[in-house]
C-alpha positions in Angstrom: -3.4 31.1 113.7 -5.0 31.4 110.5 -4.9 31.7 106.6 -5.9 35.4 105.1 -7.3 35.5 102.1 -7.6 39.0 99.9 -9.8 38.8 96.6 -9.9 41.7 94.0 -9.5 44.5 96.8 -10.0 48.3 96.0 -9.2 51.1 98.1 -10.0 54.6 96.8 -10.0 57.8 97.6 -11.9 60.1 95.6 -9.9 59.8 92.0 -6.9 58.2 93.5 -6.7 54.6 93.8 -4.5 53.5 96.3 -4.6 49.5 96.3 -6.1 48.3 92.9 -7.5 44.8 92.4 -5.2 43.1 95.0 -5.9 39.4 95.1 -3.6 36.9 97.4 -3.8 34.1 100.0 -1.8 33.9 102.8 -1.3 30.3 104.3 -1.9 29.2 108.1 1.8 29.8 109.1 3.2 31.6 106.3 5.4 34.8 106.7 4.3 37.1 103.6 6.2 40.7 103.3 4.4 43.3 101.5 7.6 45.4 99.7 7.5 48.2 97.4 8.5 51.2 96.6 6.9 54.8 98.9 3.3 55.5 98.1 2.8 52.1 95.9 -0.6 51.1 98.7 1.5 49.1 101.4 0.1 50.6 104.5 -3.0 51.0 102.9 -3.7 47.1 102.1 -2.3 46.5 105.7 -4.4 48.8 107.6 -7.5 47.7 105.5 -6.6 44.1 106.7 -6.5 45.3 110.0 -10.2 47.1 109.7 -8.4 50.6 110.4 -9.6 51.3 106.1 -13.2 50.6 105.0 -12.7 48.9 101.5 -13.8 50.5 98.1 -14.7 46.6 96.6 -13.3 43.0 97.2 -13.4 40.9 100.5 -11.1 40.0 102.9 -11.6 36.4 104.8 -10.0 35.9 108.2 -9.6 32.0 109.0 -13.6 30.8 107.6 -15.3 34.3 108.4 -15.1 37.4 106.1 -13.5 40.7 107.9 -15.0 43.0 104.9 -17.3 42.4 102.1 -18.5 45.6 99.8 -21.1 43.3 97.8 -22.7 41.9 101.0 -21.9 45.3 103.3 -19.6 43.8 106.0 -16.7 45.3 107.3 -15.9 44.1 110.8 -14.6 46.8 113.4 -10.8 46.3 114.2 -11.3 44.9 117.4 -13.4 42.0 116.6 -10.9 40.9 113.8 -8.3 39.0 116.3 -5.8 40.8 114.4 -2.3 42.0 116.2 -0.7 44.7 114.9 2.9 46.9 115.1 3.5 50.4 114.2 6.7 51.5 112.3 6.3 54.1 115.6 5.8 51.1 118.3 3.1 53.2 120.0 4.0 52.1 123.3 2.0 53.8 126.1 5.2 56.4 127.9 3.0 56.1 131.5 2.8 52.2 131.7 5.6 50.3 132.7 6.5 47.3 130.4 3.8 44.8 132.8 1.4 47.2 132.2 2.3 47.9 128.3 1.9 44.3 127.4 -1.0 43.4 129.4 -3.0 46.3 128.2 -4.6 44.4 125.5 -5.9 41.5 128.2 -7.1 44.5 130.5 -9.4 45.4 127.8 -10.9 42.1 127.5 -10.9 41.7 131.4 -8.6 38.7 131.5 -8.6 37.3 134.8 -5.9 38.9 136.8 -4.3 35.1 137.1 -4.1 34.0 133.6 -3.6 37.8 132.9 0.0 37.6 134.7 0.8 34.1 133.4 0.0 35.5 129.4 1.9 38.2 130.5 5.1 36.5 131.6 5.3 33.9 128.8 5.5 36.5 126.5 7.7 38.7 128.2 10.1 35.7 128.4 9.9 35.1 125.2 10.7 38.2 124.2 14.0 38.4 126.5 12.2 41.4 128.6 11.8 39.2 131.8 13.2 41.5 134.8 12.2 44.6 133.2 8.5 44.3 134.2 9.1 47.5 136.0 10.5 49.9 133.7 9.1 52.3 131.7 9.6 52.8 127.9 12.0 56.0 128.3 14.4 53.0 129.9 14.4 50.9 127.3 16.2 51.1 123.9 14.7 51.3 120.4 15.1 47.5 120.3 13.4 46.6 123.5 10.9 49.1 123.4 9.6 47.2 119.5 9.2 44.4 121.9 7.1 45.8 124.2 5.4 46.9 120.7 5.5 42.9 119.7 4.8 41.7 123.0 1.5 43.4 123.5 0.1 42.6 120.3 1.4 38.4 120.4 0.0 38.4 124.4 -3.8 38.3 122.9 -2.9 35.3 120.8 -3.7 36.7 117.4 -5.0 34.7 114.3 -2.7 36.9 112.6 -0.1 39.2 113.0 0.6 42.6 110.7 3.3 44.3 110.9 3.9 47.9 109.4 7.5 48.6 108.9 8.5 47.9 112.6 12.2 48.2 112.1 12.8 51.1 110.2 13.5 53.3 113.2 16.0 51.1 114.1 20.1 51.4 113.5 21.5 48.6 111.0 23.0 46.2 113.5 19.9 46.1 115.7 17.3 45.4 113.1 19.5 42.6 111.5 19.4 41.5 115.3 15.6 42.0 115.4 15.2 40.3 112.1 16.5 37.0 113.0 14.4 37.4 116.6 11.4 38.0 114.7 11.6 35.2 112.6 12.4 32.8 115.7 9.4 33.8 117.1 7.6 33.2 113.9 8.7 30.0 113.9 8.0 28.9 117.7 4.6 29.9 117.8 3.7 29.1 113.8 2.3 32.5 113.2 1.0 33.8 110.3 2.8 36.9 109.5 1.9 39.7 106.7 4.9 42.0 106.7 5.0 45.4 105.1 8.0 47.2 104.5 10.0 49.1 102.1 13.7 47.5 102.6 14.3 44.6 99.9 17.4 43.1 102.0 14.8 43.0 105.5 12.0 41.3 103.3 14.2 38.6 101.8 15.6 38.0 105.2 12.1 37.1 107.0 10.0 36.0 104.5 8.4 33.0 103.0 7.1 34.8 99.8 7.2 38.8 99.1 4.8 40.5 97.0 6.1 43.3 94.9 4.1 46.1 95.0 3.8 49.2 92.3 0.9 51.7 91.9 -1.3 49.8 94.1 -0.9 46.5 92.3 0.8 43.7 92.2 3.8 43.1 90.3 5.2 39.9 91.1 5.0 37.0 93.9 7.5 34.7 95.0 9.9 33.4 97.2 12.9 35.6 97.5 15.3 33.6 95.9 13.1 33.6 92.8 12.1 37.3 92.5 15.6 38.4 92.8 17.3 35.6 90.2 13.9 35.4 87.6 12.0 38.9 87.6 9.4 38.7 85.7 8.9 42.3 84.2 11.2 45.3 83.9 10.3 46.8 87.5 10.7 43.5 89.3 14.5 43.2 87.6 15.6 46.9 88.4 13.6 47.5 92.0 15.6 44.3 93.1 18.9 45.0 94.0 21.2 47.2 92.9 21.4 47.7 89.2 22.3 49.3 86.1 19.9 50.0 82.8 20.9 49.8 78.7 17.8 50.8 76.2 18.4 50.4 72.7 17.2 48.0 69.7 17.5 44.5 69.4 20.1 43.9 66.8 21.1 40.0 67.1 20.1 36.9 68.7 21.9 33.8 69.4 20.8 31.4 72.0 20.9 33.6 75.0 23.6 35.7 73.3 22.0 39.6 72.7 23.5 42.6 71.1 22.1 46.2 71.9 22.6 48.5 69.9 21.8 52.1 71.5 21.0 55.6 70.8 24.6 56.3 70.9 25.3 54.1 68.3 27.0 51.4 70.8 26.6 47.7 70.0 26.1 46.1 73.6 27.1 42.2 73.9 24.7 40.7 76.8 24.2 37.5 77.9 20.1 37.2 78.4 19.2 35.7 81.8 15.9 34.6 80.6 15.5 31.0 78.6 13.4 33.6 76.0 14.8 36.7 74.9 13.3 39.4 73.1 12.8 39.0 68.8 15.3 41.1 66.8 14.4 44.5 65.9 12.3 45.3 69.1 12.9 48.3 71.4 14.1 46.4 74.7 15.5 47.7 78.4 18.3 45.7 79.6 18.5 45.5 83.1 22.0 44.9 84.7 23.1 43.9 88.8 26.0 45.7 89.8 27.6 42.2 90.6 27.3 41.0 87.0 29.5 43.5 85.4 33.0 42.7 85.1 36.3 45.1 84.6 39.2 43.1 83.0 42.9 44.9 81.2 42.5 42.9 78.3 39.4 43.0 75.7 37.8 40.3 74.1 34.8 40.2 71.5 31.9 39.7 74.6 33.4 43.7 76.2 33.2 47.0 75.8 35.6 49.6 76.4 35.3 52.1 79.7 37.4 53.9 81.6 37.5 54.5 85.2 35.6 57.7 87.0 35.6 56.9 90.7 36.6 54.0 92.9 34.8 53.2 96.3 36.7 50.9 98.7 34.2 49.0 100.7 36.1 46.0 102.8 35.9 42.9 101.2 34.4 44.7 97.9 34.8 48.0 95.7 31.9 49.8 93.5 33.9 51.7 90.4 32.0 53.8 88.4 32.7 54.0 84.5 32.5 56.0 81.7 31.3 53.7 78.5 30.3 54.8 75.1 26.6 55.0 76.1 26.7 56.3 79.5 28.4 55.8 83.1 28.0 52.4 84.9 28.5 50.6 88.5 30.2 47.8 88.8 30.9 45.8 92.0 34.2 44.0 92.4 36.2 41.8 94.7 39.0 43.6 96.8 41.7 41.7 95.0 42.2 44.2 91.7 42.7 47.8 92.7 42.1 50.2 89.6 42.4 53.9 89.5 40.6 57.5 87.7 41.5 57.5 84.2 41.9 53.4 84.0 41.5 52.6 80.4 39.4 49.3 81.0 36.8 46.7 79.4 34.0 45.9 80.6 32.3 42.1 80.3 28.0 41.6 81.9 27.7 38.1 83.0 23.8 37.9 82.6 21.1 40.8 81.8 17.7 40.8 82.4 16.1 42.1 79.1 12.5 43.0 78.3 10.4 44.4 75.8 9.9 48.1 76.6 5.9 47.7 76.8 6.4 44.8 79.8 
């Protein structure tokens, strides 16, 4: 295995800049997941790892050698880069059996037949797929067939292994199934692991560290606990989970106490989730998780008034939509309070994220 490292990388295309000064290490081991929103340069970066993408400017170090270099004109052809990669489309050969699928890589490198079908078979075990060396792809499900995907890109022993969203053609129960597989494996054979994918809940499950991705830049890296509870700028707070938004004018300041006052004329009382919040008198976003919102029948100085709009039952929780003073909000809720349309209401935030409108 072995540690990637990315320094000030460009990809352009003509006056479009799709990756933009992306600089980041990736530890020996470490399982990194590349999230973001559609268009924001995750394939990109990922396919110029993998040498499919010449790069604009920056370098790219594989282990102690350099993969690309625009200042000293190096960019290493994919299959010299010891590089294994998955397609969100698994790309599995529909004419080779599974044997044959997997071992396609070592045919390529003319692996001795012996070793070939030793390599062949400790990765097919590994992958549960032992017994199915016969079948072809149309056989399998989507779940074994990103296997076969897996499988033939671990059987060369990698340095590394990239992964472009290779779960997103999956159903919901299968690629929380292929999730925790994936990081078993991960763990067994002490792979490093850069992860790109679009799906917040699949990223936090796998990975070590996620970088946030927006416009082709980096917005924020950390572990997942950490980018969801301490976002450092406005698009971190509202791209993680699910979330509601206030802007208005600072008004007061007390501690962590905040009051908003809005365009509609609304005075908002928040509870800041940052040690630091914004000055008074500032133009400010307040950003607020549908699981920090609180309905309550009785009123209090820290709520607002609302009333009820809609009410979505959803087993062990419901999500009501409200009607407030300055506009409509979600709120998540356990099962145990039942309310209805037309529900006169208050509404209490536990914690807000709240930034300055320029961050």
């Amino acid at each position: 295995m072995a540690e990637i490292a990315i320094s000030h990388l460009r990809k352009i295309y003509g006056t479009f800049t799709a990756v933009d000064d992306f600089t980041l290490n990736i530890a020996d081991g470490e399982f990194v997941s590349i999230l973001g929103p559609s268009g924001c340069g995750k394939t990109t970066l990922l396919r110029s790892i993998a040498g499919f993408f010449s790069v604009s400017s920056g370098e790219i170090r594989i282990g102690n050698a350099f993969a690309a270099s625009s200042e000293s004109r190096i960019h290493v052809p994919p299959e010299e880069r010891n590089l294994g990669m998955v397609f969100q489309s698994y790309a599995v050969w529909p004419h080779m059996n599974v044997f044959d699928n997997v071992a396609y890589p070592l045919r390529i490198r003319k692996e001795p037949a012996a070793a070939l079908r030793e390599k062949v078979g400790s990765v097919l075990d590994l992958l549960k797929l032992t017994g199915s060396e016969e079948k072809y792809p149309s056989m399998m499900s989507g779940g074994q067939q990103q296997r076969i995907a897996l499988g033939r890109a671990l059987v060369m022993n990698p340095d590394a292994l990239l992964l472009d969203e290779p779960l997103s053609n999956l159903d919901s129960k299968l690629r929380e199934q292929m999730r925790f597989e994936l990081k078993e494996i991960q763990r067994k054979l002490k792979l490093t692991i850069l992860y790109v994918t679009h799906d917040q809940e699949e990223a936090m499950a796998v990975s070590d560290r996620i970088v946030l991705m927006n416009e082709g830049r980096i917005r924020q890296v950390d572990n997942p606990r950490d980018l969801y509870c301490r976002p450092k700028n406005l698009f971190s707070a509202c791209f993680l989970g699910r979330s509601n938004k206030i802007n208005g004018i600072v008004s007061a300041v007390s501690g962590n106490r905040v009051s908003l006052t809005t365009s509609f004329g609304a005075e908002v009382p928040l509870l800041a989730a940052q040690s630091s919040a914004p000055e008074e008198g500032v133009s400010a976003t307040a950003v607020i998780r549908y699981e920090n919102a609180e309905l309550s029948a009785l009123g209090s100085d820290d709520t607002v008034p609302a009333c009820v709009v809609v009410g979505t039952y959803l087993g062990c929780y419901f999500l009501y939509e409200v009607e407030t003073s300055f506009g409509e909000f979600v709120v998540h809720t356990d099962s145990s309070v039942t309310y209805h349309p037309g529900d006169e209401v208050f509404l209490r935030f536990t914690e807000a994220f709240i930034f300055k409108d320029e961050d």
